[in-house]
Structures are given as C-alpha cells and as structure tokens.
DOTITI-418824 format. One record per residue: residue number from 0; residue in one letter; chain; x, y, z of N, C-alpha, C in turn. Coordinates in Angstrom, 1 decimal, padded with zeros to 4 digits. Example, Ala and Ser with C-alpha at 12.3 -4.5 7.8 and 13.67 -1.06 7.14 Angstrom:
2
[0, "A", "A", [013.2, -005.7, 007.8], [012.3, -004.5, 007.8], [013.2, -003.3, 007.8]]
[1, "S", "A", [012.8, -002.2, 007.1], [013.7, -001.1, 007.1], [012.9, 000.0, 007.9]]
% end
This chain:
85
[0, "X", "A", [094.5, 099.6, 131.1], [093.9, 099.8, 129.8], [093.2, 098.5, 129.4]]
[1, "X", "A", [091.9, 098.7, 129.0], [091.6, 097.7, 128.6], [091.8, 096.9, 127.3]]
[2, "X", "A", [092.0, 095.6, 126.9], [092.6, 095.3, 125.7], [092.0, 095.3, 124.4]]
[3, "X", "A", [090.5, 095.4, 124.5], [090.1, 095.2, 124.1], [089.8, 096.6, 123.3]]
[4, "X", "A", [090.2, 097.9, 124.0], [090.4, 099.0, 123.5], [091.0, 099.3, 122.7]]
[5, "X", "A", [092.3, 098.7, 122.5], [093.2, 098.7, 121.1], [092.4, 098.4, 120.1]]
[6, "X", "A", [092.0, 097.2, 120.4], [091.4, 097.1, 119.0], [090.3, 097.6, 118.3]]
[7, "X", "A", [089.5, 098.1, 118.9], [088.5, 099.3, 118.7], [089.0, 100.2, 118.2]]
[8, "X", "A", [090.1, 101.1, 118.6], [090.6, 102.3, 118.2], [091.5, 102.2, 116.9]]
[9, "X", "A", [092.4, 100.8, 117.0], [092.7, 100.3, 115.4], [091.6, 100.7, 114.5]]
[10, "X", "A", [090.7, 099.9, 114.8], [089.3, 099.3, 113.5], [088.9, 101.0, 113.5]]
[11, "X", "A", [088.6, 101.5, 114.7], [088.0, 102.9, 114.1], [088.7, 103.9, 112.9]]
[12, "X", "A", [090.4, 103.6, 113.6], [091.1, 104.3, 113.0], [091.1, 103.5, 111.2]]
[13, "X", "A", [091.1, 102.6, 111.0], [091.2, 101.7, 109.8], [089.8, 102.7, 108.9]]
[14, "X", "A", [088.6, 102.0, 109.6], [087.5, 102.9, 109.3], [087.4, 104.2, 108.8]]
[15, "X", "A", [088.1, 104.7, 109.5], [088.2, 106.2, 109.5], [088.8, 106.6, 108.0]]
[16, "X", "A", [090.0, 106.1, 108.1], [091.3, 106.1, 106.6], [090.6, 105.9, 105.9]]
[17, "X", "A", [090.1, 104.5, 105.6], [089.1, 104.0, 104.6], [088.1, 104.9, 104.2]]
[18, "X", "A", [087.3, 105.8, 105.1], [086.4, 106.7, 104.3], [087.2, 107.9, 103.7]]
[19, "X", "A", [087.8, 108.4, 104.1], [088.8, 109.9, 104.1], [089.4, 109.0, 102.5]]
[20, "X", "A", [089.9, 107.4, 102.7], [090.4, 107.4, 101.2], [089.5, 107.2, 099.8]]
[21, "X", "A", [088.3, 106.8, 100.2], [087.1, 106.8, 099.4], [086.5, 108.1, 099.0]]
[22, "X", "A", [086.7, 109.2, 100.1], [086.1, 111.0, 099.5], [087.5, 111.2, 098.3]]
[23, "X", "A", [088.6, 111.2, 098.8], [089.7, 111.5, 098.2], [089.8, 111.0, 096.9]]
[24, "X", "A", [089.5, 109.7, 096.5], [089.7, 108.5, 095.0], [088.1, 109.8, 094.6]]
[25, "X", "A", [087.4, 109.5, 095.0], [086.1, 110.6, 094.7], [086.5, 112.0, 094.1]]
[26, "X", "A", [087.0, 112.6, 094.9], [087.2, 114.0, 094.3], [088.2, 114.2, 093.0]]
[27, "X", "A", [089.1, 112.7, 093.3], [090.7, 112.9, 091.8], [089.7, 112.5, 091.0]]
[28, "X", "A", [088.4, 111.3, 090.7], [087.6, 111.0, 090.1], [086.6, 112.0, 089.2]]
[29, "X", "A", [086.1, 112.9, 090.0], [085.7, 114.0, 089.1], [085.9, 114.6, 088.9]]
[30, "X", "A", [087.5, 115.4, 088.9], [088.0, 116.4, 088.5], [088.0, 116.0, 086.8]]
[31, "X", "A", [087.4, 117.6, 086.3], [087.4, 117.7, 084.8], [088.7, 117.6, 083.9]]
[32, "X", "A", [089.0, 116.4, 082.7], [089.9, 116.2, 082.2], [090.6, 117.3, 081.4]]
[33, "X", "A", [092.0, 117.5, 081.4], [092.4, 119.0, 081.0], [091.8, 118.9, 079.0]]
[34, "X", "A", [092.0, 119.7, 078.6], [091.6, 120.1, 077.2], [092.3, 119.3, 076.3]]
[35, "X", "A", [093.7, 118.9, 076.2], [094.3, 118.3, 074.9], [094.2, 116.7, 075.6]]
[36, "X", "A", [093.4, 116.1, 076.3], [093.2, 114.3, 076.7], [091.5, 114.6, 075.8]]
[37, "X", "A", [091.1, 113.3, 075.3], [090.0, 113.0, 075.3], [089.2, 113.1, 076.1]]
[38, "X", "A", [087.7, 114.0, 075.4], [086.9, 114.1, 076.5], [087.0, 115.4, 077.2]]
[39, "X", "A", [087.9, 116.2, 077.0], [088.6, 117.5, 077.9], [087.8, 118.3, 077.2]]
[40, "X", "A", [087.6, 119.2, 078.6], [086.5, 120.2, 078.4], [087.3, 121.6, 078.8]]
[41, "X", "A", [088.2, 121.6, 080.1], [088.6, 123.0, 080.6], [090.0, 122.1, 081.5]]
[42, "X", "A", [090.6, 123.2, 081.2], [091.8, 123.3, 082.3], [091.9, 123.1, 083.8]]
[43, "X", "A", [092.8, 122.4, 084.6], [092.9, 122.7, 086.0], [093.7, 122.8, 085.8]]
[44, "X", "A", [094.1, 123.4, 087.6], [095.5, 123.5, 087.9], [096.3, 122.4, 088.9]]
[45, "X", "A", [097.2, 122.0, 089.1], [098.1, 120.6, 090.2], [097.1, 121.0, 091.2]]
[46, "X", "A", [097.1, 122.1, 091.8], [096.9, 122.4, 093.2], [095.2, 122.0, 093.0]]
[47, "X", "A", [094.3, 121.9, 092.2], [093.3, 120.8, 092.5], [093.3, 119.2, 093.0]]
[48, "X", "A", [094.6, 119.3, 092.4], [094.6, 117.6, 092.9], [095.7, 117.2, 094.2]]
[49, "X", "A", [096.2, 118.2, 095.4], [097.0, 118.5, 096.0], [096.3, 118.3, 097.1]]
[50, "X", "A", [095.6, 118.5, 096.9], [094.8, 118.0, 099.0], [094.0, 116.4, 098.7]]
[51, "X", "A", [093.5, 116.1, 097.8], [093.1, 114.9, 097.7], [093.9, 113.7, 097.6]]
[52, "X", "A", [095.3, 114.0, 097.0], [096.4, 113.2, 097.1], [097.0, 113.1, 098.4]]
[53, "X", "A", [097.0, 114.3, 099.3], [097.5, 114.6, 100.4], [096.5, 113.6, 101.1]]
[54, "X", "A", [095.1, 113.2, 101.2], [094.3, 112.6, 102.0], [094.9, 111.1, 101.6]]
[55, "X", "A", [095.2, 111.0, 100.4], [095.2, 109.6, 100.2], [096.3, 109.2, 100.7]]
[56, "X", "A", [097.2, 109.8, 101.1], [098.4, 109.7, 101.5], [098.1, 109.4, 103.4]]
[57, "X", "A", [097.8, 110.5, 103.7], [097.2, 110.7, 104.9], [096.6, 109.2, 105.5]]
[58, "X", "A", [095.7, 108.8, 104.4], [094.5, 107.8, 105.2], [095.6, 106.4, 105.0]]
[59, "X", "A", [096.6, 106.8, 104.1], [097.8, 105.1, 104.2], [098.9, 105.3, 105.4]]
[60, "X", "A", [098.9, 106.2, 105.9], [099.8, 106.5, 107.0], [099.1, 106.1, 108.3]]
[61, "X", "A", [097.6, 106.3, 108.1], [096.9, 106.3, 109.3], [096.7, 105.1, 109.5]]
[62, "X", "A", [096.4, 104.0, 108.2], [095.8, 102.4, 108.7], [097.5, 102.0, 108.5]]
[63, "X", "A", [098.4, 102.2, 108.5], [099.8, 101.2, 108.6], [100.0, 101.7, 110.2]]
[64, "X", "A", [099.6, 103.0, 111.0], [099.7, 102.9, 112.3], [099.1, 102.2, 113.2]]
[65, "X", "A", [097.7, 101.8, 112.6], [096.0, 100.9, 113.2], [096.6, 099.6, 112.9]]
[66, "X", "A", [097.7, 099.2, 112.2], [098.3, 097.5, 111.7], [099.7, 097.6, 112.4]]
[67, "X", "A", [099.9, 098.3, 113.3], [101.0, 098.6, 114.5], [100.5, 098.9, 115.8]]
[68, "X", "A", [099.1, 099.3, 115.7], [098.5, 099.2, 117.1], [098.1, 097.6, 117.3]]
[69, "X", "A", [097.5, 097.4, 116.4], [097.2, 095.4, 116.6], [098.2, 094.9, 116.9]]
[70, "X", "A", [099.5, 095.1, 116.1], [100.7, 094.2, 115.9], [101.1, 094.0, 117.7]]
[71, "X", "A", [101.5, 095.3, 118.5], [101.7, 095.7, 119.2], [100.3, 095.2, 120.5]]
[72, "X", "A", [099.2, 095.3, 120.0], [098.2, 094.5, 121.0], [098.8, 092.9, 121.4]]
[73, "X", "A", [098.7, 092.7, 119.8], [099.4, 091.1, 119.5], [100.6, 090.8, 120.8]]
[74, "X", "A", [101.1, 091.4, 120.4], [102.5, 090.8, 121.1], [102.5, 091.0, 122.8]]
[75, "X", "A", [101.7, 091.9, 123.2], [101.2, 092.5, 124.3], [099.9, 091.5, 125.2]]
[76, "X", "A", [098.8, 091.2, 124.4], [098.6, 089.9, 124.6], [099.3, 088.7, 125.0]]
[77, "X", "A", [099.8, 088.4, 124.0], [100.8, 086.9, 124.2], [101.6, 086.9, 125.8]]
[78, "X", "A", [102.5, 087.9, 125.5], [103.4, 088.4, 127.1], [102.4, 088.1, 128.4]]
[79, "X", "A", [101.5, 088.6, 128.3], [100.1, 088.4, 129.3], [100.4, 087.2, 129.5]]
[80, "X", "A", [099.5, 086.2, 128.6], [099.5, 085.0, 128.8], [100.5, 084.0, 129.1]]
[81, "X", "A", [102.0, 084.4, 128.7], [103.4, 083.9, 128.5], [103.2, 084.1, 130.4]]
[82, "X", "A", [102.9, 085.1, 131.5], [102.8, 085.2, 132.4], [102.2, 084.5, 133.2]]
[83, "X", "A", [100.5, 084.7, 132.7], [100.0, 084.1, 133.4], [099.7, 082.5, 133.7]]
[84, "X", "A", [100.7, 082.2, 132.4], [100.8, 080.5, 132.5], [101.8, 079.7, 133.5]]
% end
C-alpha cells in the first residue's frame, strides 16, 4: 500500500465530513422558529431536526476516524524508518 494513500483518504474523508457538516449547520439554520420564540412563524416537529443532527454527528465520527488513520500512518511511518536505519 502506498503511504501516501492514507493520507489522501484521511483528507478526503476530513473533506467529506466537513461538507456533510456544513449542509447539516445549514438545514438546523433555516428551519422556521416555533411560534412562542421571537420571530416564530409556524410550528415543527423534533423529527425536522433528527437527520441533520444525525449528520452532524455522523461527519464528527467520520473526521476523529481520518485523525486515527494519520495517527496510525504516523506511527507506521516512523517503524519504517526505525527499520530502515
């Protein structure tokens, strides 16, 4: 495997989180304020704000595994060189 591949697939994966958590801050963002807050126009229900939470959750699960793929490059590197020296 090439090593250089980890870290590609980290960063993509980082990338990736990071937009999925920018749609998700997006969608809790314009959901319309319930009626008794300031500003409230109309009611929702939880389950509006249940998949967007679910992403944001999702995309912090996904870049702490992309900061365990490096960690793990990290140490995986070093060993190499601990070798080849």
């Amino acid at each position: 495997m090439e090593l250089n591949s980890v870290t590609n697939s980290a960063t993509s994966l980082i990338t990736s989180a990071q937009q999925k958590a920018a749609n998700a801050a997006q969608t809790i963002a314009t959901l319309p304020v319930q009626k008794d807050e300031v500003g409230g126009s109309k009611d929702f229900g939880s389950e509006d704000l249940f998949k967007p939470i679910l992403s944001l959750k999702e995309s912090e699960l996904e870049t702490a595994a992309a900061v365990k793929l490096l960690q793990t490059d990290k140490k995986v590197q070093g060993a190499l060189l601990d070798i080849r020296v």
